[in-house]
GUVEXVEX-201289 format. One record per residue (C-alpha): x, z, y. Coordinates in pm, 1 decimal, padded with zeros to 6 digits. Each point is the difference from the previous one (the first is absolute). Layout:
N
<node xx="X" zz="Z" yy="Y"/>
...
//
This chain:
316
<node xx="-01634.1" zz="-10146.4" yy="03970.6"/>
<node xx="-00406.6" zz="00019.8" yy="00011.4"/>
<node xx="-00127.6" zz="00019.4" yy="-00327.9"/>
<node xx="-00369.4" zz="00055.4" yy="00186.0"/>
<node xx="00068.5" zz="-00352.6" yy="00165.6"/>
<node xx="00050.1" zz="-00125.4" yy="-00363.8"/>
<node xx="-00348.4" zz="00135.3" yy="-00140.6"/>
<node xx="-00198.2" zz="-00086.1" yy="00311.6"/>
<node xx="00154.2" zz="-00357.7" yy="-00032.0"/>
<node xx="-00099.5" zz="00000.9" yy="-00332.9"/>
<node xx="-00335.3" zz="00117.6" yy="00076.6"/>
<node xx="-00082.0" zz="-00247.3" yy="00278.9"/>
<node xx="00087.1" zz="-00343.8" yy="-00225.6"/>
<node xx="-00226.2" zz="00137.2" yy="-00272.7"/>
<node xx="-00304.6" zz="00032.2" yy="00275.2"/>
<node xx="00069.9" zz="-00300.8" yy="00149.3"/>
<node xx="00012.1" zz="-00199.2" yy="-00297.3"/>
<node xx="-00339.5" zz="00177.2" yy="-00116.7"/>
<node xx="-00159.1" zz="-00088.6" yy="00358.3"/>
<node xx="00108.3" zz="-00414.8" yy="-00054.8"/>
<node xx="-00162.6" zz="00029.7" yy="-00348.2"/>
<node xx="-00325.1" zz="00164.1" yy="00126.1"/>
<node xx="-00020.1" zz="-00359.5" yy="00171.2"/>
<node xx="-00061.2" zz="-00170.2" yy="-00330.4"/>
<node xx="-00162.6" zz="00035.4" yy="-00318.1"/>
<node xx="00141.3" zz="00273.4" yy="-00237.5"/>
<node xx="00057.8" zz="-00326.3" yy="-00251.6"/>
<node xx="00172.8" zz="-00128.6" yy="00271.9"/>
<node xx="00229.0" zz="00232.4" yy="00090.5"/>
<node xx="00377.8" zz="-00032.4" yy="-00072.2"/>
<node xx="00182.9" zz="00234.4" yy="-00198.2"/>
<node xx="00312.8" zz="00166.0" yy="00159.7"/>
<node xx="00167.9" zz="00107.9" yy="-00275.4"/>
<node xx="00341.9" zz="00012.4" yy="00156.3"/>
<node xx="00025.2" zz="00193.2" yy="00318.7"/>
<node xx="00314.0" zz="-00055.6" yy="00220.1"/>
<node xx="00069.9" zz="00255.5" yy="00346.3"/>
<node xx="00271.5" zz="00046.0" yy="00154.8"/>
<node xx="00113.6" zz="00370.7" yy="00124.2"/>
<node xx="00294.1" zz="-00063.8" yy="00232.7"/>
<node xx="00243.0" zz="-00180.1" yy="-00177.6"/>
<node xx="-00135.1" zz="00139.9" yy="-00323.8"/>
<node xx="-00189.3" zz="-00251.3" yy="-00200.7"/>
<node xx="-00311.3" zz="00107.6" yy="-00177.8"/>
<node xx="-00162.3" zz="-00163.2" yy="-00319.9"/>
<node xx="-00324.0" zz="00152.7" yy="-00179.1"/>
<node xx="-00186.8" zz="-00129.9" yy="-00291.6"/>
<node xx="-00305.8" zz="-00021.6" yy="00090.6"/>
<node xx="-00227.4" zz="-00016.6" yy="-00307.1"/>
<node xx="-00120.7" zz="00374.3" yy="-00060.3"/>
<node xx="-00346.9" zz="-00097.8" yy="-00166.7"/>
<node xx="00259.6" zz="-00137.5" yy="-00298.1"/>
<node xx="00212.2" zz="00296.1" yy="00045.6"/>
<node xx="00264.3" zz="-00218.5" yy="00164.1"/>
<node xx="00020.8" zz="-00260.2" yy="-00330.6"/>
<node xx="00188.4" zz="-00322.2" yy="00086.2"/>
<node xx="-00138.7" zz="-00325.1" yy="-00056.0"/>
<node xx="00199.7" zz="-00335.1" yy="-00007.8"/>
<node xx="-00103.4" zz="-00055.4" yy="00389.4"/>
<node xx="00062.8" zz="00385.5" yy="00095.5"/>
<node xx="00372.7" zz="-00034.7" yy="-00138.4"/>
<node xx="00069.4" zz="-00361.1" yy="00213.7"/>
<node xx="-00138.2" zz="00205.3" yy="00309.7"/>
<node xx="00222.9" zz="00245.8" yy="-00053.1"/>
<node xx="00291.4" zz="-00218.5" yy="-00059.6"/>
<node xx="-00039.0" zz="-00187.4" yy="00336.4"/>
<node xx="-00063.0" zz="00374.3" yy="00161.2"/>
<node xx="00323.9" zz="00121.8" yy="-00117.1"/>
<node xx="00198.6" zz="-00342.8" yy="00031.1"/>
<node xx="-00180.1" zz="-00049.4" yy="00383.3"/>
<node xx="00186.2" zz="00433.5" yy="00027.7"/>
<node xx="00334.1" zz="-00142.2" yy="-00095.6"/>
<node xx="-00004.3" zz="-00296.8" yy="00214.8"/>
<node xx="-00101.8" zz="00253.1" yy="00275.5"/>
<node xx="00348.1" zz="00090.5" yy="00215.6"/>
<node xx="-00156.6" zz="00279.3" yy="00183.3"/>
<node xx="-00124.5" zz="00220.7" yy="-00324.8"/>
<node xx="00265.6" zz="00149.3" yy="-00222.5"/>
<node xx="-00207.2" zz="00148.4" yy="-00238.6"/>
<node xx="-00363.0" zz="00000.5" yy="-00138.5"/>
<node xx="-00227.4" zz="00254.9" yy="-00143.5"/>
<node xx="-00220.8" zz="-00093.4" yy="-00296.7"/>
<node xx="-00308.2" zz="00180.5" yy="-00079.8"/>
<node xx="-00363.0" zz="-00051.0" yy="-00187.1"/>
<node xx="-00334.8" zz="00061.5" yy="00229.1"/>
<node xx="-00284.5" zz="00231.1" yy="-00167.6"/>
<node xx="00181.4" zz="00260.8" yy="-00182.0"/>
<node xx="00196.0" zz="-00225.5" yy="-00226.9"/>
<node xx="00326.3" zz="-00169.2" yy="00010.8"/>
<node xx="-00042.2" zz="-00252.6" yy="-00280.4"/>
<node xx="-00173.0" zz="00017.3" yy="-00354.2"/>
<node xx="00222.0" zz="-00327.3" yy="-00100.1"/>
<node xx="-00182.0" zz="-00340.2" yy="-00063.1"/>
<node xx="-00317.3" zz="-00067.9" yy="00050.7"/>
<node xx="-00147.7" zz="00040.6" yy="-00367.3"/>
<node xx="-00309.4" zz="-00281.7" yy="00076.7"/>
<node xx="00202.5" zz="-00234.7" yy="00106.4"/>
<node xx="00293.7" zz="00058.3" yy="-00314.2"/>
<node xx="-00319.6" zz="-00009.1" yy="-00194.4"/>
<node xx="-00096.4" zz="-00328.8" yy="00105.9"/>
<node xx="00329.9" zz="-00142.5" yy="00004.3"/>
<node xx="00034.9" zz="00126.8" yy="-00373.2"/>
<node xx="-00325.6" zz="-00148.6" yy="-00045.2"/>
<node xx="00098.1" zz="-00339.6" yy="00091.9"/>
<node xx="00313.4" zz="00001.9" yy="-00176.8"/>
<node xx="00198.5" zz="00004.4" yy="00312.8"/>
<node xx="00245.5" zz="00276.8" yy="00135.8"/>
<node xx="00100.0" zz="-00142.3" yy="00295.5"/>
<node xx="00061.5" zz="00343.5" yy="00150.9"/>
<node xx="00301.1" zz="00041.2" yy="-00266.0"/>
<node xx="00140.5" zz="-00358.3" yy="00184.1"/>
<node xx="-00037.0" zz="00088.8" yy="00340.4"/>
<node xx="00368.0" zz="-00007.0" yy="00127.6"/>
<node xx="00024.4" zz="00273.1" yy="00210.5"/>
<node xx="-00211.2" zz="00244.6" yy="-00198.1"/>
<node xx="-00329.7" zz="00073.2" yy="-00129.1"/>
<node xx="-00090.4" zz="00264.9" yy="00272.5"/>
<node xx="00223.6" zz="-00113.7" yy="00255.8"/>
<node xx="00395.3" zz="-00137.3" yy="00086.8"/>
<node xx="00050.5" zz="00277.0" yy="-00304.9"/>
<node xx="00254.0" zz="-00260.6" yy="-00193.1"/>
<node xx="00267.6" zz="00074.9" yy="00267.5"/>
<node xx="00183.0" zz="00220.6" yy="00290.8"/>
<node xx="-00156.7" zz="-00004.5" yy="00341.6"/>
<node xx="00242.3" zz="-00060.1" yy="00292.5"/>
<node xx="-00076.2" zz="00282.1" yy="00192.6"/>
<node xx="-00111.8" zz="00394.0" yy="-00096.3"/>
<node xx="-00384.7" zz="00078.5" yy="-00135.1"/>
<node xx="-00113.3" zz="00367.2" yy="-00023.9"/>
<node xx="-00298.8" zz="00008.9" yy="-00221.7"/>
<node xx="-00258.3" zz="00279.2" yy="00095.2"/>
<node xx="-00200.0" zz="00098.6" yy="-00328.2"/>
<node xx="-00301.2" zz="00171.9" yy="00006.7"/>
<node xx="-00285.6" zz="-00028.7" yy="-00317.4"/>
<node xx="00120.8" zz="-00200.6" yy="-00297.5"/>
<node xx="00306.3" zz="-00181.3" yy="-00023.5"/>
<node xx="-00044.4" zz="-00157.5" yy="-00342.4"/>
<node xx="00070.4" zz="-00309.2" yy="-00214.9"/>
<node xx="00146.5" zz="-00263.5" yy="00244.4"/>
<node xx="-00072.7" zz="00198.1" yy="00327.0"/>
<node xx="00281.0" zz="00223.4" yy="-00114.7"/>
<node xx="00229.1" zz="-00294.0" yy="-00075.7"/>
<node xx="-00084.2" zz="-00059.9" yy="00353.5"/>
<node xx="00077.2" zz="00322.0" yy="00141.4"/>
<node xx="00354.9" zz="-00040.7" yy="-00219.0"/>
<node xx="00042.5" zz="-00329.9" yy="00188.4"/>
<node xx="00007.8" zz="00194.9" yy="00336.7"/>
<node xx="00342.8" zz="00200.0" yy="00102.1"/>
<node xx="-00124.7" zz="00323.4" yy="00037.1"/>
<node xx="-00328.7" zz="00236.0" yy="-00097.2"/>
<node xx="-00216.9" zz="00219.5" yy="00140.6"/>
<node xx="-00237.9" zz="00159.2" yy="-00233.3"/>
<node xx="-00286.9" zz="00223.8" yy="00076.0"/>
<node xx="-00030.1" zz="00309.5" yy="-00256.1"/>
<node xx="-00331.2" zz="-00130.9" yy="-00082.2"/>
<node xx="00085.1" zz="-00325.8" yy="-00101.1"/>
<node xx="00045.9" zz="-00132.4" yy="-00358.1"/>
<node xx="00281.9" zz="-00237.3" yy="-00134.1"/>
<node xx="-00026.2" zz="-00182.0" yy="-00297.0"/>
<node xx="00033.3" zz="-00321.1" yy="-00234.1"/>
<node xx="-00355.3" zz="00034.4" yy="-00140.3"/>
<node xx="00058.9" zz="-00428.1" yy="-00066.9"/>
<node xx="00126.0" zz="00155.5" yy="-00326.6"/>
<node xx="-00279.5" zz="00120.8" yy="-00140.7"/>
<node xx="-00200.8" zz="-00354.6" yy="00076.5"/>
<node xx="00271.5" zz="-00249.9" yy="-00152.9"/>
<node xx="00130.3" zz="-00103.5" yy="00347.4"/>
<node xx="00375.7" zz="00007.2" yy="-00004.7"/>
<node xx="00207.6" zz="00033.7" yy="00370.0"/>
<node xx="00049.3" zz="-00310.9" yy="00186.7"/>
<node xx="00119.0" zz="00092.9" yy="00310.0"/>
<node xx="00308.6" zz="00135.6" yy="-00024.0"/>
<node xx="-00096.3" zz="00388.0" yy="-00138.0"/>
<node xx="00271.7" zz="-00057.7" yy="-00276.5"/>
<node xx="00224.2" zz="-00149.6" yy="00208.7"/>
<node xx="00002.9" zz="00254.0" yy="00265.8"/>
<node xx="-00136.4" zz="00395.7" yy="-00195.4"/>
<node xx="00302.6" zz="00052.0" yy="-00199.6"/>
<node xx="00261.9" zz="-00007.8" yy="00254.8"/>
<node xx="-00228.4" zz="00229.7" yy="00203.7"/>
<node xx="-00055.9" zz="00247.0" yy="-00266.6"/>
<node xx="00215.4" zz="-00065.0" yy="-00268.8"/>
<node xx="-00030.8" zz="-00214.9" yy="-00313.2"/>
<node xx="-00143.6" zz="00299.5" yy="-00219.5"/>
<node xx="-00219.5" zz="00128.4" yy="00291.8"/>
<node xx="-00126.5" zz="-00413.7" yy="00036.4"/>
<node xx="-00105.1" zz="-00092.6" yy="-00347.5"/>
<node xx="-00181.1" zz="00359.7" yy="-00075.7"/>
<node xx="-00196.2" zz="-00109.6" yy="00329.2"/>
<node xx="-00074.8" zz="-00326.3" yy="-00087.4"/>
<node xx="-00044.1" zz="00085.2" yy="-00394.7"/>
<node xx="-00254.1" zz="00243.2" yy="00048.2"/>
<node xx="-00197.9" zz="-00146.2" yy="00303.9"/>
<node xx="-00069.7" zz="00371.7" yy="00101.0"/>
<node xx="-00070.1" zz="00169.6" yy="00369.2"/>
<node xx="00251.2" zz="00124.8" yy="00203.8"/>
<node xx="-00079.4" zz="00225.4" yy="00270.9"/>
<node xx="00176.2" zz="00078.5" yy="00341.9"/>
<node xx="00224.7" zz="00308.9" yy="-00077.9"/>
<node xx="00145.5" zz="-00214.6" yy="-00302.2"/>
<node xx="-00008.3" zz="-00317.2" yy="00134.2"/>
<node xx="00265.2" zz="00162.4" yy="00265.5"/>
<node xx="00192.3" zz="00143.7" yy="-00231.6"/>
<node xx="00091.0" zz="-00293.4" yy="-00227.9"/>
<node xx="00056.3" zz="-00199.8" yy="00306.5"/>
<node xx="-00260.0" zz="-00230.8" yy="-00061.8"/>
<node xx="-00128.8" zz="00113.3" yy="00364.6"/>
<node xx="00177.0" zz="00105.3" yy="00318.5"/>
<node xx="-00223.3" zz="00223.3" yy="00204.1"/>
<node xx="-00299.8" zz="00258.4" yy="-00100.7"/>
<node xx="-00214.9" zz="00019.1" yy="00257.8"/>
<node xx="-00350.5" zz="00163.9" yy="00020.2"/>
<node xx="-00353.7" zz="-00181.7" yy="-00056.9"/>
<node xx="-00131.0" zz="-00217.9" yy="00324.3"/>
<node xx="00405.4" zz="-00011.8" yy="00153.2"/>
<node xx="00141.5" zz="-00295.4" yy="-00241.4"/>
<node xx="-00008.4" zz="-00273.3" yy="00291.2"/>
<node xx="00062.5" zz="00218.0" yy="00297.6"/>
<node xx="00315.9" zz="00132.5" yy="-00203.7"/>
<node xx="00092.8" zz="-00329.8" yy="-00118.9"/>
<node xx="-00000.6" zz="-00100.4" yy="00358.1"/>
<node xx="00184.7" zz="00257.1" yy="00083.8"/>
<node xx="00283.0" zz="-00069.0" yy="-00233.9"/>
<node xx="00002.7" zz="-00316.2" yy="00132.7"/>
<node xx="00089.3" zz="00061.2" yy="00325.6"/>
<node xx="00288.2" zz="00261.4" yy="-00081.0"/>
<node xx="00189.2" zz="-00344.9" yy="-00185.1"/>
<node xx="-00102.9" zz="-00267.7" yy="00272.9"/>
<node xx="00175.1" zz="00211.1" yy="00265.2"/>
<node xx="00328.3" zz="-00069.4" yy="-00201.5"/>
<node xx="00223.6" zz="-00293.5" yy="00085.7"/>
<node xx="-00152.2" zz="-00254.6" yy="-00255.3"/>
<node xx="00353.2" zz="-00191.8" yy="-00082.0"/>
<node xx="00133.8" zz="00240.1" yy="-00164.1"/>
<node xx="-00296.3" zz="00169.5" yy="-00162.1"/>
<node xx="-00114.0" zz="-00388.8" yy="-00159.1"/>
<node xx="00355.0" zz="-00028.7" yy="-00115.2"/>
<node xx="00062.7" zz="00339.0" yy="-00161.2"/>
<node xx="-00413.0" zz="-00066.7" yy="-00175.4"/>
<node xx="00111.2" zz="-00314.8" yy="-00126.9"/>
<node xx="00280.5" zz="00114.9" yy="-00156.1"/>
<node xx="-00133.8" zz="00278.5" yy="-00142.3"/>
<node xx="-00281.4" zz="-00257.7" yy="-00164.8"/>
<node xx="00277.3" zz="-00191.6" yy="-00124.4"/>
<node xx="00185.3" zz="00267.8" yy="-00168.5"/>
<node xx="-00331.6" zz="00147.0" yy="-00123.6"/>
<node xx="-00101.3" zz="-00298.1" yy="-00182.9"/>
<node xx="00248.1" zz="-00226.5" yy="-00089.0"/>
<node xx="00238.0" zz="00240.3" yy="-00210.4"/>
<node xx="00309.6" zz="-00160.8" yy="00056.4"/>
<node xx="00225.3" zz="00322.3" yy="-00018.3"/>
<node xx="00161.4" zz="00261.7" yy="00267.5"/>
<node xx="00235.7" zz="-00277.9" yy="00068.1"/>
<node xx="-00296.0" zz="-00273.8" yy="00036.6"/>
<node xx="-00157.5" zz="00262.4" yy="00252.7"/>
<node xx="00305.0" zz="00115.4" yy="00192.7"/>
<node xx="00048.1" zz="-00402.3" yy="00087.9"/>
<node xx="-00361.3" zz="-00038.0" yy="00104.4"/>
<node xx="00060.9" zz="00288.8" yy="00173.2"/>
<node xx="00293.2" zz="-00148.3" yy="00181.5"/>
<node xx="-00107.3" zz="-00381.2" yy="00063.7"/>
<node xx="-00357.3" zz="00060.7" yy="00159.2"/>
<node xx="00141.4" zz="00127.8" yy="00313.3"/>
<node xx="-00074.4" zz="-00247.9" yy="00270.9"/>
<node xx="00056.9" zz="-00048.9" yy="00378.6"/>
<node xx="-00323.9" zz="00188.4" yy="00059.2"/>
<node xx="00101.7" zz="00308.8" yy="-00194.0"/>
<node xx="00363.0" zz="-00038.2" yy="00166.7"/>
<node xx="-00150.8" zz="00031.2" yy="00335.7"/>
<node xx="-00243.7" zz="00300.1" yy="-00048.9"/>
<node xx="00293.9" zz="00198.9" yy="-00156.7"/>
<node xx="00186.3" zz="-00094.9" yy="00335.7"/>
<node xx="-00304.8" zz="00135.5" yy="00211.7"/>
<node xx="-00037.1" zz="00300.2" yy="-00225.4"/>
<node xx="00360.6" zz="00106.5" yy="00016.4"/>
<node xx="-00053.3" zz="00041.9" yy="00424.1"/>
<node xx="-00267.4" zz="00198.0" yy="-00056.6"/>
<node xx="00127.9" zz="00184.9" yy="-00213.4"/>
<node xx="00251.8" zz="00070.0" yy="00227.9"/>
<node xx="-00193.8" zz="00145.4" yy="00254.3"/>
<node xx="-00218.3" zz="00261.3" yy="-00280.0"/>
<node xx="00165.5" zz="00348.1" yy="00039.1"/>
<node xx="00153.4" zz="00081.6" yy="-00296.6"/>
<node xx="00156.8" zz="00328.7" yy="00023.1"/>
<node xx="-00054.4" zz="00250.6" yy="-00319.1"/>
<node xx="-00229.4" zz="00268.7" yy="00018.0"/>
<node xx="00101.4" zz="00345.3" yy="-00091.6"/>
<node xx="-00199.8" zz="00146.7" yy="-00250.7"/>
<node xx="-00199.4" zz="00326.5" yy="00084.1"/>
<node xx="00119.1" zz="00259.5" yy="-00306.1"/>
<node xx="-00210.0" zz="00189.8" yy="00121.1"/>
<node xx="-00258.9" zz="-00206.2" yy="-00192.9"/>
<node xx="00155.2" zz="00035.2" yy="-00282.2"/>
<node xx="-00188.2" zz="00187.4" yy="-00267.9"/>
<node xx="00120.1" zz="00209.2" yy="-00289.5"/>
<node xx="-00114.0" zz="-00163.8" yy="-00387.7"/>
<node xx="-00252.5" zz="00290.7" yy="-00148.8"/>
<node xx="00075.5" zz="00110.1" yy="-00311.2"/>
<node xx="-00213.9" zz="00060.7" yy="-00263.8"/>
<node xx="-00040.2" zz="00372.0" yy="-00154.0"/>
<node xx="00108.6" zz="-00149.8" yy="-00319.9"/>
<node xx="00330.8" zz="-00131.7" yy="00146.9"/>
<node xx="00057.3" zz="00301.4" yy="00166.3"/>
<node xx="-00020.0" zz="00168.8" yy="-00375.2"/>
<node xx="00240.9" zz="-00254.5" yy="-00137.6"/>
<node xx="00258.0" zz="00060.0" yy="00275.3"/>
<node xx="-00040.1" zz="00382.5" yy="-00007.4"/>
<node xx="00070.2" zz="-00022.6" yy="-00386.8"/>
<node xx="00306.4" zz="-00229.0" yy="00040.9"/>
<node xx="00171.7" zz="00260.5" yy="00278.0"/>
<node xx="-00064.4" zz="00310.9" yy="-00302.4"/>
<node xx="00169.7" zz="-00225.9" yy="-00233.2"/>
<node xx="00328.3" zz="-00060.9" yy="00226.8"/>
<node xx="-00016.8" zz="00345.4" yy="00050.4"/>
<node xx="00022.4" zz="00119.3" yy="-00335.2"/>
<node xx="00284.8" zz="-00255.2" yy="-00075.7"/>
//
């Protein structure tokens, strides 16, 4: 694991991309507003729109569809870390462009069939760890809900501030928040359209690492590679199920079946593998050092208690 190979990489595409466009006009010069790097077998996906704050337009949300779609069809990367460039992860929708749409009379971002922000309108095949760092608001945090786990920088701010313009979710925040946090937990969240900060956001569960300002992507990354070193048979199977049983609601009975019937070949033969290795792990118990082991304090006011207790046997 190099997480220093993962920022210079990141480093290098940005100056080589800003050397091509010194070729041409400023005019002329293409927007990148989806970055894609690989890391090993980790793949890497940044939104790449900081002047905006990270906003997704209609275009921005088809690149990032074919980015992530292109990461599943990819055999040699298990898992992909997604993250916003500039200090932000996502402030949601770009407003100009809702603006104009409303404008028009159109809200063809509302139609789009794999979500207004991105492939938000269903499961993705294969593990996403979202790196958040800035805000995380409106539809960016329906994005960051989309992705399987979170890493959240104590800095950042969380938030479905689309309530206090009108704009209800559309890509898949109420499908998704309350079985993360809990149906109370959800609609005070989405109700109230307030900020949530890092040392609450980990406590409802709405994120799954707090991590400190500037480290969101390296930690992300990090995460990463601690799952794609896993056999990734088993691990797709036991996610899958666990999305099933999360979302459909089918009963303990539904879930103990789904449980049972998405075992495959693939899983079959990594629990094979894993028994022999198993095997060969020394396993003998450890004697514990007593020595180690501490006697409880007691308070002065305990001690009181006690002492009054033993005059009261006493005199009895």
């Amino acid at each position: 694991m190099n997480l220093s190979k993962t920022f210079a990489l990141l480093v290098i595409n940005r100056r080589s991309f800003s050397r091509n466009c010194a070729k041409y006009q400023k005019e002329e010069c293409p927007e990148e507003t989806i970055i894609v790097d690989k890391d090993e077998s980790i793949t890497l996906i940044g939104i790449n729109r900081p002047r905006q704050r990270n906003a997704m337009t209609y275009e921005t949300a088809e690149k990032l569809s074919n980015a992530l779609s292109a990461f599943e069809a990819d055999a040699t990367s298990p898992i992909a870390v997604l993250y916003g460039v500039g200090g932000t992860f996502s402030s949601g929708y770009d407003i100009q462009e809702l603006e104009a749409q409303c404008d028009t009379g159109s809200l063809d971002f509302l139609l789009r069939h794999e979500g207004s922000v991105g492939p938000t309108r269903r499961h993705s095949k294969k593990p996403i760890v979202c790196g958040i760092n800035g805000f995380c608001v409106a539809s960016g945090l329906e994005l960051a809900l989309m992705c399987d786990l979170r890493v959240m920088e104590e800095t950042a701010i969380l938030g479905f501030f689309n309530r206090r313009f009108g704009v209800p979710s559309s890509d898949g925040g109420t499908a998704r928040l309350s079985s993360m946090v809990g149906y109370s937990r959800a609609l005070e969240l989405m109700a109230s359209g307030r900020r949530v900060q890092g040392k609450e956001a980990l406590q409802i569960g709405l994120v799954n690492r707090l991590v400190a300002t500037g480290t969101a992507l390296g930690q992300a990354v990090n995460l990463a590679f601690c799952i794609a070193k896993f056999p990734q048979a088993s691990l797709l199977r036991d996610r899958n199920c666990l999305y099933t049983n999360a979302y459909s609601r089918h009963g303990f009975r539904a879930a103990i079946q789904t449980e049972i019937m998405n075992t495959s070949k693939e899983v079959v033969t990594e629990l094979k593998e894993g028994v022999k290795r198993f095997k060969k792990v020394d396993i003998s118990p450890s004697k514990p050092d007593l020595g180690d082991v501490k006697e409880k304090p007691i308070p002065d006011w305990e001690r009181e208690e006690i002492a009054l207790e033993n005059e009261a046997k006493k005199k009895t």
